[in-house]
C-alpha positions in Angstrom: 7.4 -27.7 -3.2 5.5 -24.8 -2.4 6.0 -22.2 -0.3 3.8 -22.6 2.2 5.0 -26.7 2.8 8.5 -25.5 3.9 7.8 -24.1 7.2 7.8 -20.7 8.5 10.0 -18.2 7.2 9.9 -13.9 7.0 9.0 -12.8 3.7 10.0 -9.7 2.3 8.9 -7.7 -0.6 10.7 -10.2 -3.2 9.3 -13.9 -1.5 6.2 -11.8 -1.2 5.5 -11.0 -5.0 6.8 -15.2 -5.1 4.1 -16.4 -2.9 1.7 -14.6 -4.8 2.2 -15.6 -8.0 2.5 -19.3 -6.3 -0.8 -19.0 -4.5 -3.9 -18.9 -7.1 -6.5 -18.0 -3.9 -4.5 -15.1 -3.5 -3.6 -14.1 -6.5 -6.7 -14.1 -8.3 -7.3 -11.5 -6.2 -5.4 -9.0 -8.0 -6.2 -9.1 -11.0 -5.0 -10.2 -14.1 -1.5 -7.9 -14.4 0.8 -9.9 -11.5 3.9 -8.4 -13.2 2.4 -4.9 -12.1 3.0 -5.4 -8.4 3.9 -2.6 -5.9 4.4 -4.2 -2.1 5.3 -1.2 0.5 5.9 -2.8 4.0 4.0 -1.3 6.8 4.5 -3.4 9.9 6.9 -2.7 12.7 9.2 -5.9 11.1 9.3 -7.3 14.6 6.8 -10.5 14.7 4.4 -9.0 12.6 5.0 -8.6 9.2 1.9 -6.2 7.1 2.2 -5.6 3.3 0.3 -3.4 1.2 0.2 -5.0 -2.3 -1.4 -3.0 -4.8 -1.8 -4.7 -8.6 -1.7 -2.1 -12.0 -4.7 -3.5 -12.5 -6.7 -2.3 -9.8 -6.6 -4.7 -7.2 -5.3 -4.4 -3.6 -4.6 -6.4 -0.4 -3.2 -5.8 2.8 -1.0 -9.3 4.0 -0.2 -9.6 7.7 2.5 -12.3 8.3 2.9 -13.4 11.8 5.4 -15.2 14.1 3.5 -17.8 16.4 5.3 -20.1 18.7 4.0 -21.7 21.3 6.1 -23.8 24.0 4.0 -25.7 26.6 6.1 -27.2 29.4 5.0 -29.9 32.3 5.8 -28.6 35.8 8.0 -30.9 37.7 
């Protein structure tokens, strides 16, 4: 099952580098050296999540992550 089909879940610098490798839209931008990967987390880690993922093979990508919920109730 890929990643994305199992619902919403924080990634971190590990799952990341995963999802990458998992996802070829993403990770042909990078360049052919995935093993290469540096991720530094930049976001404030509260319902944003931002990545800088740089490849050793000269490609680069900044990932924002984010938290959405939206609960609609009917007034009595």
């Amino acid at each position: 099952m890929a990643l994305a089909e199992e619902g919403f879940r924080a990634l971190d610098e590990k799952s990341l580098i995963e999802y990458i490798r998992a996802t070829p839209a993403v990770s042909s931008l990078l360049g052919d050296d995935l093993e290469g990967l540096t991720v530094k987390e930049v976001g404030d880690g509260n319902l944003n999540f931002v990545y800088i993922v740089i490849s050793s093979s000269g490609g680069s990508l900044v990932i924002k992550q984010v938290y959405f919920l939206c609960i609609a109730m009917q007034p009595k």
